[in-house]
MARKERO-234932 format. One record per residue (C-alpha): residue in three letters; x, y, z. Coordinates in steps of 0.02 Angstrom, whole numbers, plus 50000, padded with zeros to 5 digits. Each point is the difference from the previous one (the first is absolute). Layout:
! residues N
ALAXYZ
...
//
This chain:
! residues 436
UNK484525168148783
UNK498754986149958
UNK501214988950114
UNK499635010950142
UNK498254996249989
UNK500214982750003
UNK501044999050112
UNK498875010450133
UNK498674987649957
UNK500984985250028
UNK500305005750166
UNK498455005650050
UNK499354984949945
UNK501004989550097
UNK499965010850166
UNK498064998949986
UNK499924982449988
UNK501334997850152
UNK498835012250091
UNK498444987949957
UNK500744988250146
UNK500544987649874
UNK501424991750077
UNK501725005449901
UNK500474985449884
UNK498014997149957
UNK499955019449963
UNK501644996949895
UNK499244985849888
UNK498505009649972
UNK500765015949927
UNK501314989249889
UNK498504990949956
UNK499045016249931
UNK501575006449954
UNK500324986349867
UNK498395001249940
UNK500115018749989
UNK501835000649900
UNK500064983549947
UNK498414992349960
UNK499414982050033
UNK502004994149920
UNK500695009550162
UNK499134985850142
UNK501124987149930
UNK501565012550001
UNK499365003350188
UNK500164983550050
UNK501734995349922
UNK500805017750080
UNK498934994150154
UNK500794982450002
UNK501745006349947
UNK500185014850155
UNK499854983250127
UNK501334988549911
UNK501455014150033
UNK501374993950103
UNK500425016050089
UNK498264999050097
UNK500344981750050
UNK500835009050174
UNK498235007450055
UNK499274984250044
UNK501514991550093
UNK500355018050095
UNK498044997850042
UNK500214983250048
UNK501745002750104
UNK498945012050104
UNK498424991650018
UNK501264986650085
UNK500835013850103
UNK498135004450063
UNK499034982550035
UNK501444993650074
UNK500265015550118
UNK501745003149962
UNK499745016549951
UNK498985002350179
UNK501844993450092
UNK500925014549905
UNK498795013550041
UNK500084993750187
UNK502104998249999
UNK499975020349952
UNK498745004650125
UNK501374992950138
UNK501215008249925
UNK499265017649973
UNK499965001750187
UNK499555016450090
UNK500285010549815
UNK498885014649980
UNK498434996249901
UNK500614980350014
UNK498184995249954
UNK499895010949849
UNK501694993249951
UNK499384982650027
UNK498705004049891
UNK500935003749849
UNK501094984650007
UNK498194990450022
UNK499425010249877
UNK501364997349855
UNK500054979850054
UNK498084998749965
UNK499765009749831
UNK501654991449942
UNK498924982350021
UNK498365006349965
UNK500415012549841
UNK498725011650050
UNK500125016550094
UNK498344999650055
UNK499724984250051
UNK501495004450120
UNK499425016750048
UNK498504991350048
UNK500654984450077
UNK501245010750117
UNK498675012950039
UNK498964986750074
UNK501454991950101
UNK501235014650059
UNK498765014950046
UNK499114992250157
UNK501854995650086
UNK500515017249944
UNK498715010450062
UNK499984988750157
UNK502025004850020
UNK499315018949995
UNK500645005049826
UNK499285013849895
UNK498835000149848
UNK501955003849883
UNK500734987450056
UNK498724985950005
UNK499265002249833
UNK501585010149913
UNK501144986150000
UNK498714986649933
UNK499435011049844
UNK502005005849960
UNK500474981950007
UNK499334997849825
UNK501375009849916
UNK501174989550073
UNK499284983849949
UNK500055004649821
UNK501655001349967
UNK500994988850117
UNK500294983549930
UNK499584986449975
UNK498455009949931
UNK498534990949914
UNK499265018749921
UNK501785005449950
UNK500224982349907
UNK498105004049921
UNK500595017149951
UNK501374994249917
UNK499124986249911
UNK498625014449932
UNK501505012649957
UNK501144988849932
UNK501195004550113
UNK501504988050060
UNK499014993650157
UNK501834993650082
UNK500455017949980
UNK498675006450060
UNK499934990050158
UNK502035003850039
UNK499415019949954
UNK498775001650146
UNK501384995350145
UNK500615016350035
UNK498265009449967
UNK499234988450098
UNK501565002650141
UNK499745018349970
UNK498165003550048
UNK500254986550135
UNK501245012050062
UNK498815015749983
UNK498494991650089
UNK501024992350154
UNK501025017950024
UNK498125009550010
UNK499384987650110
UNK501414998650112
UNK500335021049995
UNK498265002350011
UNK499664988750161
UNK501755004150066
UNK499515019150008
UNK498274999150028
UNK499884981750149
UNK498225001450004
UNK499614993849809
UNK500774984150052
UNK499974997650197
UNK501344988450055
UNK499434985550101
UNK500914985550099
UNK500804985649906
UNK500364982850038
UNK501555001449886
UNK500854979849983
UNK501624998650052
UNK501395004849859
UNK500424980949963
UNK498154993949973
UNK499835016649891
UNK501314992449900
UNK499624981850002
UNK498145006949930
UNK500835010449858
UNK501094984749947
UNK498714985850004
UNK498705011849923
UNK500355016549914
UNK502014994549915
UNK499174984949901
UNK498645011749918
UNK501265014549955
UNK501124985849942
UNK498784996449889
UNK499635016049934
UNK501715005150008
UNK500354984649892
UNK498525005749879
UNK500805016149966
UNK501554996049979
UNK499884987149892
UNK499035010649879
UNK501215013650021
UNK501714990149982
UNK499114992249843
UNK499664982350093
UNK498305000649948
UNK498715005149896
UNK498635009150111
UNK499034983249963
UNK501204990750059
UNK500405010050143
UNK498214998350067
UNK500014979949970
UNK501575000850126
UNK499025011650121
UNK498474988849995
UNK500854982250014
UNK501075009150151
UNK498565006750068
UNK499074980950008
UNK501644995450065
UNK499985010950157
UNK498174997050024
UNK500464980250029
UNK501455005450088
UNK498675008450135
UNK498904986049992
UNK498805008749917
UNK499954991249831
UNK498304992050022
UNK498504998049888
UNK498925015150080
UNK501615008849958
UNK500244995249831
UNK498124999649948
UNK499785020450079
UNK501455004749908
UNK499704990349820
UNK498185006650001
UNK500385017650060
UNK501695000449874
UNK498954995449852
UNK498365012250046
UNK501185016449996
UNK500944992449845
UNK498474997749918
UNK499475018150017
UNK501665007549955
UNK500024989049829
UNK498225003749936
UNK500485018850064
UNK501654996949866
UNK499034994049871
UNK498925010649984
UNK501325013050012
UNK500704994649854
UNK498715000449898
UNK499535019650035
UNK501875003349932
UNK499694992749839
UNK498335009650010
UNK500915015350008
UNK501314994649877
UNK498704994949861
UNK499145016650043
UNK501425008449966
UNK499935010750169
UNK501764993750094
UNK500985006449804
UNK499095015149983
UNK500225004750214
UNK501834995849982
UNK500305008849846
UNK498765016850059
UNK501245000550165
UNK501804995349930
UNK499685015149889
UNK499175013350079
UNK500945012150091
UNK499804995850198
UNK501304993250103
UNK500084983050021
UNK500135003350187
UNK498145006950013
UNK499524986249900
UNK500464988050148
UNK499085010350124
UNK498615000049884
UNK500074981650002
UNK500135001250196
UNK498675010450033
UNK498754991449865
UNK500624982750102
UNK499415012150164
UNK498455001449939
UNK499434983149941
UNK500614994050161
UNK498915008650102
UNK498514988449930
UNK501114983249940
UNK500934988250066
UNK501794995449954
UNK499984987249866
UNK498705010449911
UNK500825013749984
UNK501654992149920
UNK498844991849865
UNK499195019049955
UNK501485008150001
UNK501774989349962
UNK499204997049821
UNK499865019249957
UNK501695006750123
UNK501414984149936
UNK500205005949811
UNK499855019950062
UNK501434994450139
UNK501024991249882
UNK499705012149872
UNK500745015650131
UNK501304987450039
UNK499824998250196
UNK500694984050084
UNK498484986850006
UNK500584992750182
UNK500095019550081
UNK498245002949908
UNK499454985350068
UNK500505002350195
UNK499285017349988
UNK498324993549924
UNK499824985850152
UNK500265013750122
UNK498785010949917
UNK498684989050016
UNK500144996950160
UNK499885018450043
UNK498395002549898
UNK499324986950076
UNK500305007950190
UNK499675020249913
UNK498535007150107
UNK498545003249952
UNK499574985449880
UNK501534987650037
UNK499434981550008
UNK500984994350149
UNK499175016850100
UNK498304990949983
UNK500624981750038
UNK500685009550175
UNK498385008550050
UNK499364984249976
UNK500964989050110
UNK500365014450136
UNK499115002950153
UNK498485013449960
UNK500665012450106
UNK501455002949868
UNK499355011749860
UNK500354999149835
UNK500825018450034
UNK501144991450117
UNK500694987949866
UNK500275011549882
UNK501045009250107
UNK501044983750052
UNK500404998649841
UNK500585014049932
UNK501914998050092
UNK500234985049922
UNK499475005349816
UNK501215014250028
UNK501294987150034
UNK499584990749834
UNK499985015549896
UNK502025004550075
UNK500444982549930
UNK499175002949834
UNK500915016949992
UNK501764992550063
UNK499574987249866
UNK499685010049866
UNK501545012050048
UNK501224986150044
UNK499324986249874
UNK501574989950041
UNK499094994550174
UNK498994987749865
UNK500914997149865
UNK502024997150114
UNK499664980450036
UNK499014994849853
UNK501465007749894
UNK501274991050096
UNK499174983049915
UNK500335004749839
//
């Protein structure tokens, strides 16, 4: 198995060079580039470029920037601040209302900002002083921040789930319509521990007195702020789901909308405009040198011949095609324990697509389940990224110990949705097949 080989030498390759502290598309364009050299010789650069140049001229990623940029609006402008506040009056005296709060916060902010740990980091810093202030326990305070991440993934409009789609060729319209009831689902799981949880045991999440606004300036709030921005994602969806609009052109309708509220507010102004542009085009940057370079491993593999002889090894050996997806699930467990999302999408769509296709599973339900693996590797004790990023922005009286065993609830919430997924694939695949 001289493919085997290779293709543990690839990998290693590529994981030692991410572990180097090279950031990920720079770590990317140097393995293609030794890559080429290695299979192709000095005739492979000039193939490198073109497949380079080619991966960023696709139409189906033209939605990641204007999804970026329809957020970035949502953030500078503080619009997505007004919804977060319109659900905190609402919540009222609800058991474990902060750690509820903080998953709506949560899902808003790594909707705009794409990454889970930029969010986890972001909401560490601003939610755990009020909460430990309000009494609540270590479960409850740093649970709900870390747990949020599965969450974010999957529910739409999602900038990852559009970049997974672009690297697995999967329909990204699809794909965004297949994470609504997942992405209902855990929602589901996480508020029903929280709420059980705090409901059965008060002193997790000591209740406290409430200036609650009157019922009609609760509702005056919700229509002035939250209505317009689920109108607009609302009108997002559905236009990609009713076959409108292309996912690109959904997320032209979102942005343009978007700028339209935002001088509806009065806060259309240049600070505005020049904090959204510059931040819009800094993560859109990343994300498209991350693409290109991901595209140029896959041919790397192709050339080498490791993604025919993998998918031919598998489709023909005698193991059900079952434990070859927890294989894939637990290998994406591993590597997330040291990498961050996008990363691990670029190792491993290349190598699991053909073997998925190949076993004949539904690309949208692999999909979904892949987003909401990642997110649980990346929150696994002892090595999980988002662990570290806590400890770090936590008071020092919470141990590492402690975190790990916040987490651990919430994991076991993700891993019921990836089994009710996997046994009930129609939670995925029932709206993106009624677009077809």
């Amino acid at each position: 198995m001289v493919w085997g080989i290779t293709l543990a030498v690839i990998l290693a390759v590529l994981i030692v060079i991410f572990l180097s502290g090279i950031p990920v598309a720079f770590a990317f364009l140097l393995f293609n580039l030794l890559g080429v050299m290695y299979f192709m010789g000095g005739a492979g650069i000039e193939q490198l470029i073109v497949s380079m140049f080619s991966s960023l001229t696709k139409f189906q990623i033209a939605p990641v920037p204007l999804f970026i940029f329809m957020g970035t609006i949502m953030f500078y402008s503080g619009m997505a601040q007004k919804v977060i506040d319109v659900m905190d009056n609402w919540l009222g005296r609800m058991p474990g209302r902060l750690s509820v709060l903080t998953l709506g916060a949560g899902t808003a902010f790594a909707t705009l900002s794409g990454s889970t740990l930029a969010t986890s980091g972001t909401l560490g810093t601003l939610m755990i002083p009020d909460m430990e202030r309000r009494g609540y326990s270590i479960p409850m305070t740093v649970g709900p921040i870390m747990g949020v991440g599965g969450l974010a993934m999957i529910i739409p409009p999602s900038n990852l789930a559009v970049i997974l789609g672009s690297l697995g060729k999967i329909s990204i319209g699809e794909l965004l319509i297949g994470g609504i009831l997942p992405g209902l689902l855990i929602a589901g799981l996480y508020v029903s521990y929280i709420i059980g949880r705090c409901y059965f045991q008060p002193s997790m999440a000591p209740s406290y007195s409430l200036d609650k606004p009157p019922v009609a300036e609760r509702l005056k709030s919700t229509l002035k702020y939250a209505l317009p921005l689920i109108f607009i994602i609302v009108a997002v969806l559905g236009s990609i789901f009713f076959g409108v609009a292309t996912p690109t052109e959904a997320a032209a309708l979102g942005a343009m909308t978007s700028l339209i509220l935002c001088a509806a507010y009065g806060k259309l102004n240049l600070k505005t405009m020049s904090d959204s542009s510059l931040s819009a085009v800094k993560i859109t940057t990343m994300i498209f040198m991350i693409i290109a370079g991901s595209m140029a491993f896959s041919q790397i593999l192709s050339f080498s011949g490791v993604s025919r002889e993998l998918t031919q090894f598998i489709t023909r050996a005698e193991i059900s095609p079952m434990l070859i997806l927890i294989g894939m699930m637990l290998t994406t467990l591993v590597l997330g324990t040291f990498m961050e999302q996008i990363a691990i999408m670029m190792i491993t769509l290349p190598i699991y697509m053909p073997v998925i296709r190949a076993l004949g599973f539904n690309d949208v339900w692999f999909g979904i389940l892949m987003l909401i693996n990642i997110e649980v590797a990346l929150t696994t004790p002892p090595f999980g990224m988002i662990c570290f990023i806590m400890k770090g922005v936590t008071p020092k009286h919470i141990t590492l110990t402690a975190i790990y065993r916040a987490t651990i609830p919430f994991i076991l919430c993700d891993i019921i949705a990836i089994i009710l997924i996997i046994l009930f694939p129609a939670i995925v695949t029932f709206l993106p097949d009624l677009m077809r």
